[in-house]
N, C-alpha and C positions, 0 to 999 in steps of 0.2 A: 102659296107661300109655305117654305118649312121649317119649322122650331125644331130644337133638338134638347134634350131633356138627360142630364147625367144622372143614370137609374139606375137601382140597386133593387130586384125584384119590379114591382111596378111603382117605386115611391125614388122620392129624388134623392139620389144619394147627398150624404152632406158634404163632400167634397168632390170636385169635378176629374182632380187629375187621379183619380183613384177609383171611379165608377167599374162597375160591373159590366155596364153596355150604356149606347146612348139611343134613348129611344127618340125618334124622327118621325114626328105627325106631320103632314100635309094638309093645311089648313086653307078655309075658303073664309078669307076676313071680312065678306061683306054678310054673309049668311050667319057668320058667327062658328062656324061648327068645322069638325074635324072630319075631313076627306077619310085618310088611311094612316098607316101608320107602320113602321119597321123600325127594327134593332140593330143598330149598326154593333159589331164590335169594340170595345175599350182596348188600345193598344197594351201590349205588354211593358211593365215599369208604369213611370209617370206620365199620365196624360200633359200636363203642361209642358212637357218637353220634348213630344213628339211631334207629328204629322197630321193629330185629329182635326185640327182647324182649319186646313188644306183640303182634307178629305171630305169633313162636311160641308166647307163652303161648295167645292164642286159637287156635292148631291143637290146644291141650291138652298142650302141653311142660310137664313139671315139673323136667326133671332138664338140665343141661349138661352134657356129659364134655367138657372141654377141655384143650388143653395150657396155654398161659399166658397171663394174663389180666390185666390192672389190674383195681386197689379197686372202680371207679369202675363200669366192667363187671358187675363183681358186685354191688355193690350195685342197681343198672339191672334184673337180671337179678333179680335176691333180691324185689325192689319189685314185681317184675310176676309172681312166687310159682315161680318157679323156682332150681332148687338148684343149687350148682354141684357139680362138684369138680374139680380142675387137677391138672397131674403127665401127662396121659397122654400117650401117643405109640406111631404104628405103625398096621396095618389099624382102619378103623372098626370093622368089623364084629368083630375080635377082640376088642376094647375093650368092644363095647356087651357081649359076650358074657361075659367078664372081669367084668364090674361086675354082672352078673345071677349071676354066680357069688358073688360078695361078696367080689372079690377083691382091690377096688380102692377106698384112699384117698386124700382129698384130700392135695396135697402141701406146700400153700398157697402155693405159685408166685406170685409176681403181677409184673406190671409197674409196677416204682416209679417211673420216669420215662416220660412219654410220649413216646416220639422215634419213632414209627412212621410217620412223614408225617401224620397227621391236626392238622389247625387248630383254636383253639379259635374 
C-alpha cells in the first residue's frame, strides 16, 4: 500500500495544497513497517486545484496523512479513491509509522475559508 505525506523538509507541512513535495512511503500493513519511500514533486500554484490526486492515485496512493486541509481537497482527493485523514503534525516518517500502528485519527481539520493565495 502507499500513503503520501504533504512535506515540507521531512515534517508535514500544515497545509496540503501548498507543500514543498509529497513524500510517498510504500507500506507493508501486515508487518507494520515501511517498504521505501520517494518525493514526488508539489505542483506549481495551489495543490487543491491541480492534478496531484490524479497523479498520486495512479502511483497507487490510497491513503493522505495531512495536517489541514479544505472540503474541497478531500473531496478531490476522496474522487480519485484516496482517503484522507487530517490532524497530523511532526517527522513524516514518525507519522507514517504512527498510523501503521493504528495510532492515528482523523481530526477533521479543514479549511473553511480559502485565503491561502490560491485564485479561483
Amino acid at each position: 500500500m502507499k500513503i503520501a505525506l504533504p512535506s515540507c523538509g521531512n515534517q508535514i507541512d500544515d497545509h496540503f495544497g501548498h507543500c514543498e513535495y509529497f513524500t510517498v512511503f510504500t507500506v507493508d500493513t501486515d508487518a507494520k513497517k515501511i517498504i521505501s519511500s520517494e518525493v514526488v514533486p508539489s505542483p506549481a500554484g495551489c495543490g487543491c486545484k491541480s492534478n496531484i490526486a490524479q497523479v498520486l492515485a495512479e502511483m497507487g496512493v490510497k491513503l493522505m496523512l495531512a495536517g489541514n486541509m479544505g472540503e474541497g481537497a478531500v473531496r478531490v482527493l476522496n474522487n480519485s479513491g484516496i482517503d484522507v485523514l487530517r490532524g497530523c503534525s511532526g517527522d513524516v516518517k514518525d507519522i507514517a509509522n504512527s498510523w501503521l500502528e493504528g495510532s492515528l485519527v482523523d481530526s477533521g481539520d479543514c479549511c473553511h475559508e480559502h485565503e491561502h493565495g490560491c485564485q479561483n
